[in-house]
C-alpha positions in Angstrom: -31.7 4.2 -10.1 -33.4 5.2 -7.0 -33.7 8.3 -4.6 -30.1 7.7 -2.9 -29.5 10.3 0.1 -26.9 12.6 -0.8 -24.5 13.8 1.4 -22.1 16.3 1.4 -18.9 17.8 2.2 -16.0 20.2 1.6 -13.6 17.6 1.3 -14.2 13.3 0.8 -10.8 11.3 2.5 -10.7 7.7 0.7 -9.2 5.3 3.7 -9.5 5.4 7.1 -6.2 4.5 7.7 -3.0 6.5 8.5 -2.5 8.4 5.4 -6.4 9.3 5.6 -6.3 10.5 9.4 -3.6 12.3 8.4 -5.5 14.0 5.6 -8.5 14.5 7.6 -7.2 15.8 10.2 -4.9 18.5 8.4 -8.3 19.4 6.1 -10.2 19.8 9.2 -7.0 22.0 10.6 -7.8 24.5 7.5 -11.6 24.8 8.5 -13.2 22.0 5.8 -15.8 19.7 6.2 -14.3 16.6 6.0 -16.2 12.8 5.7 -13.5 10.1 6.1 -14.9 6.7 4.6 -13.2 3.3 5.4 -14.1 -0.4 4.3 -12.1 -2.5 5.8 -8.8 -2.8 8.4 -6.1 -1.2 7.2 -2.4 -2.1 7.7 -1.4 0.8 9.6 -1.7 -0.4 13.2 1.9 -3.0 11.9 3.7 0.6 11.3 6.6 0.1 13.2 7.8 4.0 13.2 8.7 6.7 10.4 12.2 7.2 9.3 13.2 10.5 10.2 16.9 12.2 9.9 17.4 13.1 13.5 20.6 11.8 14.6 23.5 14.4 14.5 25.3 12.2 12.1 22.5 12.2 9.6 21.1 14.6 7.2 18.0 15.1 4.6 21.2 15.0 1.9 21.9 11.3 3.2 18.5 10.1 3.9 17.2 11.6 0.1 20.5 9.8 -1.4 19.6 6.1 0.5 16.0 6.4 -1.0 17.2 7.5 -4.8 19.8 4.6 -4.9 17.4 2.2 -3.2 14.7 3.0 -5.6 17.6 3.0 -8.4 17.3 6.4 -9.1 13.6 5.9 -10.8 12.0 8.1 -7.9 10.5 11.5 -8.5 13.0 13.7 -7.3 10.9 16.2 -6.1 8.5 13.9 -4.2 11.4 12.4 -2.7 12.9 15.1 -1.7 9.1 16.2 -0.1 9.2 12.8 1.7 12.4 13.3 3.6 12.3 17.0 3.7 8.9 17.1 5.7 8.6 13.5 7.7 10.2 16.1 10.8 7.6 18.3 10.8 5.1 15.6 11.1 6.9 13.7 14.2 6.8 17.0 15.9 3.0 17.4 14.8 2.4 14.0 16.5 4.6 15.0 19.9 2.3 17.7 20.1 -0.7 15.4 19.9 0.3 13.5 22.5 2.6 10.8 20.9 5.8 9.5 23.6 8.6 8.5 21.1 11.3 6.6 22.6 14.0 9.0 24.0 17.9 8.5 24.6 19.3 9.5 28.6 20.3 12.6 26.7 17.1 13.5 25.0 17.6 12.5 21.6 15.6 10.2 19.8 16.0 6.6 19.9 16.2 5.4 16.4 16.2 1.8 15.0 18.6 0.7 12.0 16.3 -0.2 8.9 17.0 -1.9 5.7 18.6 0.4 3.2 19.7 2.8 5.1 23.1 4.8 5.9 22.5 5.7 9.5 19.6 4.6 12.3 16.6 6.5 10.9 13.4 4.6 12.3 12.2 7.3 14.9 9.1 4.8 17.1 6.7 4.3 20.1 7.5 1.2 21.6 6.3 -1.2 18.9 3.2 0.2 18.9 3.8 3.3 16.8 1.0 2.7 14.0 -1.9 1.9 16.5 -1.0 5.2 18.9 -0.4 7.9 15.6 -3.9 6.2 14.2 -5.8 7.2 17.6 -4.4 10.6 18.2 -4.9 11.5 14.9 -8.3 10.0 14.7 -9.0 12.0 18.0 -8.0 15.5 16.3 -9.7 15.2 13.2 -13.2 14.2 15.3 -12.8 16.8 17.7 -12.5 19.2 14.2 -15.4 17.6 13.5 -14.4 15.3 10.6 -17.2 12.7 10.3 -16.1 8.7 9.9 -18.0 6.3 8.0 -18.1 3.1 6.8 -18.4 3.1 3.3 -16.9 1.5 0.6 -16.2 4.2 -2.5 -17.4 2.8 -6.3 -16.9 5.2 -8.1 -15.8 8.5 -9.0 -17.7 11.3 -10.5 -16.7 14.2 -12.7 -17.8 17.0 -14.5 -15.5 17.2 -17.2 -12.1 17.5 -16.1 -13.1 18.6 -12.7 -14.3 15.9 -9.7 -17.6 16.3 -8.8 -18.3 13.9 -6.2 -18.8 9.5 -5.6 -21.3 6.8 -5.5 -20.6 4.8 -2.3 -21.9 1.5 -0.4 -22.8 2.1 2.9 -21.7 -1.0 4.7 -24.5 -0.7 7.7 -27.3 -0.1 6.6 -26.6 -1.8 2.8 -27.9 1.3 0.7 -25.9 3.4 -2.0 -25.1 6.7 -0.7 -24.4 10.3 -3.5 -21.1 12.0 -2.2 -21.2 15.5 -2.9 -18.0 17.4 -2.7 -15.3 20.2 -3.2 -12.9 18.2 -3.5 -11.2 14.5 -2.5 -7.7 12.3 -1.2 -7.0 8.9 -2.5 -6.0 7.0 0.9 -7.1 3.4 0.2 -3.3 2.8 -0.8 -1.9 -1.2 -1.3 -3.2 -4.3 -3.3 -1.2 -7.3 -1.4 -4.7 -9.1 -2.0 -4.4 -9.3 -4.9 -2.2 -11.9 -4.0 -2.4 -15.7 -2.1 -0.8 -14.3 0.9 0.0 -11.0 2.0 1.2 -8.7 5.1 -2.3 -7.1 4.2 -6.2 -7.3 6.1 -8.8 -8.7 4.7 -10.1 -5.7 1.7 -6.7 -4.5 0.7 -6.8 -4.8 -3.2 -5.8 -1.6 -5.0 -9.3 0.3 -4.3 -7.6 4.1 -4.9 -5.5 2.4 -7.7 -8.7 1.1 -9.3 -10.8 4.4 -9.1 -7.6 6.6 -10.4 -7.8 4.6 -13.7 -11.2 4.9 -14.4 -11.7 8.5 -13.7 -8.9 8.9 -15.9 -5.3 9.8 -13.8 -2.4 8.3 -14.8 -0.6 5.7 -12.7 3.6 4.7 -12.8 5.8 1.8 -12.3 2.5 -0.2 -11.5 5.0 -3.6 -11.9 7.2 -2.8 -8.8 5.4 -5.0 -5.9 7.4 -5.5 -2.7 7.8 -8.2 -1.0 8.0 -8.5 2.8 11.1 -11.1 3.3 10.0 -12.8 6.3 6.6 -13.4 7.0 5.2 -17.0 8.9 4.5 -19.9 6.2 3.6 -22.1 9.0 1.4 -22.8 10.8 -1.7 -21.0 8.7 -3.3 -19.0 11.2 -0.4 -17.3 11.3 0.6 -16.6 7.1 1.1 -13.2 6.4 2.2 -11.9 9.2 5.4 -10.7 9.7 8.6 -10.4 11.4 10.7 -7.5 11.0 14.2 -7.8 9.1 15.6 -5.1 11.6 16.2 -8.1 13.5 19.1 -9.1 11.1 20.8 -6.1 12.2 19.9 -7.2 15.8 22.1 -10.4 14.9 19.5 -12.7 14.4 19.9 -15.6 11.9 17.8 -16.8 8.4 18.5 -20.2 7.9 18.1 -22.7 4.8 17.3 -26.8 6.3 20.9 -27.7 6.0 21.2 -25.0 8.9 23.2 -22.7 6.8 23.3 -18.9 6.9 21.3 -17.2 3.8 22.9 -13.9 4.0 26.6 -15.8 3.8 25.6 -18.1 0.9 24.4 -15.3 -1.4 27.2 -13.1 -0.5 25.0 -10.6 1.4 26.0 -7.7 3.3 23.7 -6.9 6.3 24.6 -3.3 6.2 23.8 -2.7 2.6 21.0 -5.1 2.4 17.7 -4.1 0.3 14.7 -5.8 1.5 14.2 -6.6 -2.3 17.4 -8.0 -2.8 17.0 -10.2 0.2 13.5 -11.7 -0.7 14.7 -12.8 -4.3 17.5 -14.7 -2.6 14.8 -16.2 -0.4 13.0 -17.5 -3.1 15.9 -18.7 -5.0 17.0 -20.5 -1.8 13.3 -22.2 -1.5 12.7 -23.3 -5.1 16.2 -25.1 -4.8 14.9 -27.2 -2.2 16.8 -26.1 0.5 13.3 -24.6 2.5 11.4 -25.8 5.3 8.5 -28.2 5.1 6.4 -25.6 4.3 8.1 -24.0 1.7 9.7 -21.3 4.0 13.4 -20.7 5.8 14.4 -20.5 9.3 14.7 -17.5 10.9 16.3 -17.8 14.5 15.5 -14.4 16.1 15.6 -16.9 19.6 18.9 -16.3 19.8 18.2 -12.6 20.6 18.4 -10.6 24.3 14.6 -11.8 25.2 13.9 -7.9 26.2 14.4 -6.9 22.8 11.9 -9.5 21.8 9.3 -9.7 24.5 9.0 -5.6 25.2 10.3 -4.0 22.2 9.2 -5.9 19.7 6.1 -7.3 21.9 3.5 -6.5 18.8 5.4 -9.1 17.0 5.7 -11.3 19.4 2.3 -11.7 21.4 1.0 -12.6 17.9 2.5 -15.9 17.2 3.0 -17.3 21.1 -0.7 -16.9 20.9 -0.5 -19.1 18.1 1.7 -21.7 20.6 4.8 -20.1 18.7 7.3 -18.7 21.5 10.0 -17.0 19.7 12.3 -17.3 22.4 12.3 -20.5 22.4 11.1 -21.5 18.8 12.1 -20.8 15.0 9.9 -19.3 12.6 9.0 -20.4 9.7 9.2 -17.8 7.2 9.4 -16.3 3.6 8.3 -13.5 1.5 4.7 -12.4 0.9 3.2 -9.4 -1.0 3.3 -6.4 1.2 3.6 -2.6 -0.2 2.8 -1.3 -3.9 5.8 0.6 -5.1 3.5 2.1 -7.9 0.5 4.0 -8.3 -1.3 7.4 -9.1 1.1 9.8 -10.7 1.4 13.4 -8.5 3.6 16.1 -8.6 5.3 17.1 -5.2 2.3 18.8 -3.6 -0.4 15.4 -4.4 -2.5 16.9 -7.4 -3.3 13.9 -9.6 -4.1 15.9 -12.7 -8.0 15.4 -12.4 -9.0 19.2 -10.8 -10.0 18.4 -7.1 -8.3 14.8 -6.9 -5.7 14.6 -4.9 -3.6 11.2 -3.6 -1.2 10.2 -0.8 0.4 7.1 1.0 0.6 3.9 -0.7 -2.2 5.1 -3.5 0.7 7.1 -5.2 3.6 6.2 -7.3 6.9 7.7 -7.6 8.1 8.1 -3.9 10.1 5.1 -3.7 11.3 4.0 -7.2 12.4 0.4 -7.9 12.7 -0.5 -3.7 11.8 1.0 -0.4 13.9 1.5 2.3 12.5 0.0 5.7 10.5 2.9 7.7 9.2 5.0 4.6 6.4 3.5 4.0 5.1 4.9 7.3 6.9 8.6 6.5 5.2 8.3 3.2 1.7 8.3 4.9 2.1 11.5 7.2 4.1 13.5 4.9 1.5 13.2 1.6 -1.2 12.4 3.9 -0.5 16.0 5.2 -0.1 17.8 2.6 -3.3 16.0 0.3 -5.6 16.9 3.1 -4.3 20.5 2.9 -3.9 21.1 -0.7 -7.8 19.6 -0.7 -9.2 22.2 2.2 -7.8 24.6 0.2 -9.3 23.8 -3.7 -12.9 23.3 -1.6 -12.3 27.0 0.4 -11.7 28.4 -2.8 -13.3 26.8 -5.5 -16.9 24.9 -4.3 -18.8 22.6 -5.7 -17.8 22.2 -9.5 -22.1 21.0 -10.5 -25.6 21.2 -9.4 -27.5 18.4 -7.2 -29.4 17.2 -10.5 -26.4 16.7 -12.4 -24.6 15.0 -10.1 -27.4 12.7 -10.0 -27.7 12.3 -13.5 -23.6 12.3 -13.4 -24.1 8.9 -11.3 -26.3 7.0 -13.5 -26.1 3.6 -14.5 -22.5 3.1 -12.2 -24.4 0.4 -9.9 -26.3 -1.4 -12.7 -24.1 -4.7 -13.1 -24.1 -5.7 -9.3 -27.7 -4.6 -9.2 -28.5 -7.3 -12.0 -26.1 -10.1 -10.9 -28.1 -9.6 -7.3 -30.5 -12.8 -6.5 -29.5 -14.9 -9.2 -29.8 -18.2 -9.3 -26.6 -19.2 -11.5 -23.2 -18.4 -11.3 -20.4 -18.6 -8.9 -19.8 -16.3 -6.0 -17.2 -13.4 -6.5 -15.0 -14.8 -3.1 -14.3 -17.9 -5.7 -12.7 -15.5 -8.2 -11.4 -13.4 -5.9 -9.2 -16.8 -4.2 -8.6 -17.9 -8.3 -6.9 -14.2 -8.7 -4.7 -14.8 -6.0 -3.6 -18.1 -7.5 -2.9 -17.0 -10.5 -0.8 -13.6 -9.7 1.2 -15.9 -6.8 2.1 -18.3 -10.0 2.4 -16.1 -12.7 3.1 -12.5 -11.9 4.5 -12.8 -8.5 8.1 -12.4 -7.0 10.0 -13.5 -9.8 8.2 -13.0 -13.4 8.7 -13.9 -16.9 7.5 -13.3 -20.3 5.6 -16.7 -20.7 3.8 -16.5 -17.1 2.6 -12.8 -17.8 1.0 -14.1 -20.6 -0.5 -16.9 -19.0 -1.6 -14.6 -16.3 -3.1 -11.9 -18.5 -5.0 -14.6 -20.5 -6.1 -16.0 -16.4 -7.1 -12.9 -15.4 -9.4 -11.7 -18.5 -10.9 -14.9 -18.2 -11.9 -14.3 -14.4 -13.7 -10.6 -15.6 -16.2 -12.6 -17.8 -16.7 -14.8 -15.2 -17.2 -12.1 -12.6 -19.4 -10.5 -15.2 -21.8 -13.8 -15.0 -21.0 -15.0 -10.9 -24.0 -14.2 -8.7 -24.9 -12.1 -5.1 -26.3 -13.6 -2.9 -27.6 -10.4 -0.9 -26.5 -7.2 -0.6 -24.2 -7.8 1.7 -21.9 -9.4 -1.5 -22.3 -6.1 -3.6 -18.6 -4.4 -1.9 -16.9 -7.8 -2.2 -18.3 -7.9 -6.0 -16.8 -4.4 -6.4 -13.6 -5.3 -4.5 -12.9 -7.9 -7.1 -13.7 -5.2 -9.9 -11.1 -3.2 -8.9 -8.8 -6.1 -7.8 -9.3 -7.8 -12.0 -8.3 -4.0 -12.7 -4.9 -3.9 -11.0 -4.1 -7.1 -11.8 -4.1 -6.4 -14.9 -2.4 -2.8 -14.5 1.1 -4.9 -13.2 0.5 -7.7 -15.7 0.3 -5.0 -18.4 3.3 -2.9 -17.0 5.5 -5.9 -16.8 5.7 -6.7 -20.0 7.6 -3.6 -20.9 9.9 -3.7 -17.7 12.5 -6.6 -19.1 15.1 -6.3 -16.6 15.0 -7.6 -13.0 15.5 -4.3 -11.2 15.1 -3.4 -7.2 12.2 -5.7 -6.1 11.5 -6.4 -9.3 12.5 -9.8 -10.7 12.5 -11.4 -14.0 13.0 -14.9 -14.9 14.1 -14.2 -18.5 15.8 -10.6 -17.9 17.8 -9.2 -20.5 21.4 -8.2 -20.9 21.8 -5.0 -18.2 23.4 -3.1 -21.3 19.9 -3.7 -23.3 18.3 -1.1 -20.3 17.8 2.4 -20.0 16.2 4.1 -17.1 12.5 4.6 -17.0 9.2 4.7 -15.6 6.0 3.0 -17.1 3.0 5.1 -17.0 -0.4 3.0 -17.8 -3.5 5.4 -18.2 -7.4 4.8 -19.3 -7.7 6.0 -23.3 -11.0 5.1 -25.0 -11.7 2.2 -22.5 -8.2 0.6 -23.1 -5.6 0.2 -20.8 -2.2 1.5 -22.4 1.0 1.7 -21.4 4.3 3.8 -22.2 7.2 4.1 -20.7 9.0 7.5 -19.9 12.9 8.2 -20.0 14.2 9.1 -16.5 17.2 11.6 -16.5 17.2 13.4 -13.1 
């Protein structure tokens, strides 16, 4: 181990993308250092808007009832009732900062109808709400003077029960890097890479999910991946990305290659619709051979008011006619793809992880949506936790410190880069972007939208197989070291939702199962996987509330 440069700080933000603005710049608010370290794109700039209960129909009492029964009543209460009790707040934080939601003739707020929900919730910017919130907030947390780096956290560090501080990869200049700190927010939230195709960048494989488990927090419901139902198939430049279902409520049109409507063959109500719901009929529809081509559906959103599609919706649609794809002329090819992590760390309602000085927010957490999500939470989720992690860390470092000496640290951080270090130069084995595309094979066939008992086998078996071969692949140069620690952590949250899979039996929310038993042989409950003497187990807890 060399003489790494040590750097230090009140507080450490894990993700640079909304969620960790959003907890830098509410750290920085309190008077904390803050260093914000990112490694990649994040998938905030496709936020469409945050679902907010601001029309005079609406209340919190509605809005917290659609996200219990969408999540089939598996969500923390209390963190659910944090997520639409404070989402308000947070649009009025981001008015203040500059932000121009969209605004009625009368003033009010023009709201868009999402999936899953009772009333038009979806409070936006154009369709440019993700990119604008990232910059304003990015500007307030620099002008508090929260620093921004590119980095690329390995590992975790603690002193006992308490966290102490982080190795890191500095992505410029290729070195290691010693993180000091008071105390730090898990914002590197989502794994869709884990996965052949996803809704997610390039680097989005469970990073925060990864470094919870091996510092020892507990993590929930880890099997509940969504799925994003309509995303291009064709042509390839193109997969992943997708196209909003708030166009079904618009009146636009999925269609099987017999030109038939999806929604009326399964019996599917647009106004009680869960995005879950609608992406297992999807597949269904496309493993019967009723698909495109490509192995996708139709969706006619051509038949749309061309405003709605070429100004409202323009982030959506300046993407594909680049790709000589005119919506309003052409039909998409489309079907589901990975997109947000229902599971993940396990907080109480104010983001504490149970490791002193951890705290988690956004996507990284578990317990806010439950078995589904309703359509514009995922971008509530991020201020709202985002918010209050950054704050709840400010504080712990104002009052607390640093929990060890320099040395000890040091010593603390000993031997945690040793395995890329001796897999660097070598002259055998296979590069870790090999395994990494193998991974995504294997979870797409075995433990991907619709699972059963013999393909999680087959996929547990897959997966240990690709951590020995990781343990023997090569890098080439330094450069390879994140993308050989990327895969680490992706191996370890595949196996997290292979491993809590097999003790979820029943298809439930956007969770689907092959072989699913009798609904009378269920009971409600969340799994909770946790680290115990270098094993990954799994239990599963009774929910009453």
């Amino acid at each position: 181990m060399k003489n790494w440069a040590t750097i230090e700080t009140d507080v450490l933000v894990i993700g640079a993308g909304l969620t960790g603005l959003r907890a830098a710049s509410a750290a920085s608010r309190l008077g904390a250092s803050v260093l914000l370290v990112g490694k990649c794109k994040s998938a905030s700039p496709d936020i469409m808007g945050f679902n907010a209960a601001v029309q005079a129909e609406d209340s919190t009492v509605c809005y917290y009832r659609d996200v219990r029964v969408s999540g089939a009543w598996l969500n923390d209460r209390a963190i659910s009732e944090q997520l639409v009790g404070g989402v308000t707040a947070e649009i009025r934080l981001l008015e203040e900062l500059g932000l121009g939601f969209d605004k009625n003739a009368d003033g009010s707020y023009h709201t868009i109808m999402t999936l899953g929900c009772t009333y038009p919730r979806l409070v936006h910017a154009g369709a440019l709400t993700g990119v604008k919130a990232m910059r304003l907030l990015e500007a307030d947390a620099a002008r508090l003077g929260a620093a921004r780096r590119d980095m690329m956290v390995l590992e975790l560090l603690l002193d006992g029960s308490n966290l102490a501080g982080a190795v890191a990869f500095d992505l410029p200049s290729g070195e290691y890097r010693l993180i000091r700190t008071k105390a730090a927010v898990l914002a590197a939230g989502g794994c869709g890479r884990i996965y052949r195709r996803t809704t997610y960048p390039p680097g989005i494989g469970g990073d925060s999910y990864a470094l919870a488990y091996r510092a020892g927090a507990r993590l929930t419901d880890m099997e509940f991946q969504q799925y994003e139902p309509c995303c291009f198939v064709y042509p390839e430049e193109l997969a992943g990305n997708l196209l909003p279902t708030t166009l079904l409520r618009a009146g636009a049109r999925l269609q099987n290659n017999r030109g038939e409507d999806v929604l009326e063959r399964y019996g599917m109500r647009i106004d009680s619709l869960q995005k879950g719901e609608l992406a297992q009929a999807m597949a269904a529809e496309i493993a019967a051979g009723r698909g495109t081509e490509h192995g996708g559906l139709y969706y006619d959103v051509s038949i749309l008011p061309r405003d709605l599609l070429v100004r409202d919706h323009s982030i959506f649609y300046e993407t594909p006619l680049k790709a000589g794809i005119d919506l309003t002329t052409a039909l998409a090819e489309v079907a589901p793809c990975a997109h947000t992590c229902l599971g993940g760390v396990q907080i109480t309602a104010d983001t504490d992880t149970g490791i002193n000085g951890l705290y988690a927010a956004g996507e990284a957490v578990g317990g806010v949506h439950g078995a589904n999500r309703i359509g514009g939470c995922a971008g509530a989720e991020t201020l709202v936790f985002g918010g209050l992690a950054g704050a709840r860390a400010a504080r712990r470092a104002a009052t607390d410190g640093f929990v060890c000496s320099p040395e000890k640290l040091t010593g603390l951080a000993k031997g945690s880069t040793d395995e890329a270090e001796r897999l660097l130069g070598r002259s055998v084995g296979e590069a870790p972007g090999a395994i990494h595309r193998e991974l995504g094979d294997i979870m797409t066939e075995h433990a991907g939208l619709v699972r059963s008992q013999s393909g999680l086998e087959q996929a547990a078996v897959a997966v240990a197989g690709l951590e020995d071969r990781l343990a023997h692949s090569r890098l080439g140069s330094r450069a390879d070291i994140p993308l050989y620690h990327s895969c680490v952590n992706m191996l370890t949250v595949a196996q997290m939702q292979v491993a809590s899979s097999h003790y979820r039996k029943k298809s439930l929310g956007v969770y689907s199962r092959a072989d699913s038993v009798d609904a009378a042989a269920a009971t409600r409950y969340n799994t909770v996987l946790q680290r115990q003497d270098g094993v990954m187990r799994v239990t599963t807890v009774s929910r009453f509330d």
